[in-house]
N, C-alpha and C positions, 0 to 999 in steps of 0.2 A: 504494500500500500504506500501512499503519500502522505507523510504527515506533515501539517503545516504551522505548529504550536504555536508563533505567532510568525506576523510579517505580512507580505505580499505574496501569492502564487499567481502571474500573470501569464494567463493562457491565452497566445493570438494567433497561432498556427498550428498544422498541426493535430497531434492528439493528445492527452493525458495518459498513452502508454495505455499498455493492459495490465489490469490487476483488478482489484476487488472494491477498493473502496480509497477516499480521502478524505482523512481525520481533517478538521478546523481546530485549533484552539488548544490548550493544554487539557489533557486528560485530569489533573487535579486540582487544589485551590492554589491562586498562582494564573498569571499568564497574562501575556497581551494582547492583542486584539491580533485577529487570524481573519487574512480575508483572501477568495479566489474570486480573478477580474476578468472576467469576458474582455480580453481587450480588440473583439474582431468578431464582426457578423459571421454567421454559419459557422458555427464551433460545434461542436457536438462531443459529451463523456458520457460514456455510460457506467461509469463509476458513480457507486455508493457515497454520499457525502455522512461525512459521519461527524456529529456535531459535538463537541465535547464537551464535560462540564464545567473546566477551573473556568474561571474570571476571564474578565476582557468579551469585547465586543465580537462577532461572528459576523459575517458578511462575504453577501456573495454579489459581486456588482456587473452590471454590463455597462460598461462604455461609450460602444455606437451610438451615435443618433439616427441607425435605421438599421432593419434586418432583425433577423431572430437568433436565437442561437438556443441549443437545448439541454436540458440535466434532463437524462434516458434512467438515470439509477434512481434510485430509494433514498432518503433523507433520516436517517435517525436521530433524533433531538436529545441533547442531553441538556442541554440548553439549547437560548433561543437562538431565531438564525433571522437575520432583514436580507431582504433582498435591495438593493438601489438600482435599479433600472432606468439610463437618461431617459428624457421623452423623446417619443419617435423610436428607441427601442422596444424589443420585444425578449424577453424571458420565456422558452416553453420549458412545464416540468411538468414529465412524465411520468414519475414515479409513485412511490406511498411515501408517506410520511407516518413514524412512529415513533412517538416521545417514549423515554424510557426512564422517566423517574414519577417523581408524585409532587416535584413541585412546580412554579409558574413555567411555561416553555410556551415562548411565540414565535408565530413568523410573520415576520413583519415587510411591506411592500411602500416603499418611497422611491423618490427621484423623478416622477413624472411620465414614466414606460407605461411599460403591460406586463404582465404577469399572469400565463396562458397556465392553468394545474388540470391536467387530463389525466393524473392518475386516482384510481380507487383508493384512497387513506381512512380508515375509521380509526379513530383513534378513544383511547380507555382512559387518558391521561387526566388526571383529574385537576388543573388548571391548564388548559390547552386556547389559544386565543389566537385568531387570525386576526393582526392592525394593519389596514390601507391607511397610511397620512396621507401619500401622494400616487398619482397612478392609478389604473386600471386592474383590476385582478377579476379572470374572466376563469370559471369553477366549469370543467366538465360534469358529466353526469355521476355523482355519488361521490367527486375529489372534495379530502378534506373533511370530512362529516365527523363531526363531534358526538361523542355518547350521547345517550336516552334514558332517560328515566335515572337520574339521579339526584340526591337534596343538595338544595343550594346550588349557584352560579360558579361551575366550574367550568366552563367552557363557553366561549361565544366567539362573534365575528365584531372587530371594533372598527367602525371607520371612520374615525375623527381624523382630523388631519394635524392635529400635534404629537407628533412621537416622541418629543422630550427625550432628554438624555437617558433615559431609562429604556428606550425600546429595545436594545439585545442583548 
C-alpha cells in the first residue's frame, strides 16, 4: 500500500501503481494533515483510501477547473475525510464508504465542484454526517445511506455552507 501520514501525494499522471489501498493521515494520536491532489482531469485509482484516525486534517482535493476524475475503491473512515473540488471540477466516487469507529466521522464537500457518489455505502456508524459548505454533491441510487431506526440524531446530511475549522 501507500501510506501518506502526512504531507502532499500529488497524482497528475499516470496511475497510483497496483496494490490495495492508500492510508491518509497517521494511524495514531499525532499527525499532520494528509492530503491526495487530483492534480489533472481523467485520473482514475482504484485503490482503497483508507482514512486514518490520529489528528490532522484528511483531504482529498481536485485541482482542474474542468473534467472529472474518479476514486473506483472503497473509503474506510476512521476519521473524517473533505473532499475540495475547484468549480467547474468534477469528483466521481464509486465506491462504499465504511466508518469504522463509534465516534463523529464526516465527509465533507467544499471548493465549489461536484461531487458525483455512485457507490452503495450503508453505513452503522453511529455519528456519521455528510456536510456540503460549497458544491454540488449528486447521490446515486442507495450511495451513502445512513442507519434506520435508531435513538437520537446520529446521522444526517448537513448542508450549511460554513464548514468552520472543524470540518475534518
Amino acid at each position: 500500500g501507500i501510506f501518506v501520514d502526512s504531507g502532499v501525494l500529488r497524482f497528475s499522471d499516470g496511475s497510483l501503481g497496483s496494490g490495495s489501498k492508500l492510508a491518509l493521515g497517521a494511524e495514531s494520536v499525532g499527525g499532520d494533515d494528509a492530503t491526495l491532489v487530483f492534480g489533472a482531469a481523467d485520473l482514475t485509482t482504484t485503490r482503497n483510501l483508507e482514512i486514518r484516525a490520529g489528528t490532522g486534517a484528511r483531504l482529498v482535493s481536485y485541482t482542474p477547473d474542468s473534467g472529472t476524475s474518479t476514486l473506483a475503491g472503497g473509503i474506510t473512515l476512521s476519521n473524517s475525510l473533505a473532499f475540495n473540488v475547484a468549480s467547474g471540477g468534477t469528483v466521481k466516487f464509486e465506491g462504499t464508504v465504511t466508518p469504522q469507529n463509534s465516534g463523529d466521522v464526516r465527509l465533507a464537500l467544499d471548493g465549489g465542484g461536484t461531487l458525483i457518489s455512485t457507490g452503495n455505502s450503508t453505513t452503522t456508524a453511529a455519528n456519521y454526517q455528510i456536510r456540503v459548505g460549497d458544491g454540488t454533491l449528486i447521490l446515486g441510487d442507495g450511495a451513502l445511506t445512513a442507519r434506520t431506526g435508531t435513538e437520537g440524531i446520529g446521522h444526517g446530511y448537513d448542508l450549511g455552507v460554513d464548514l468552520g475549522a472543524d470540518y475534518a
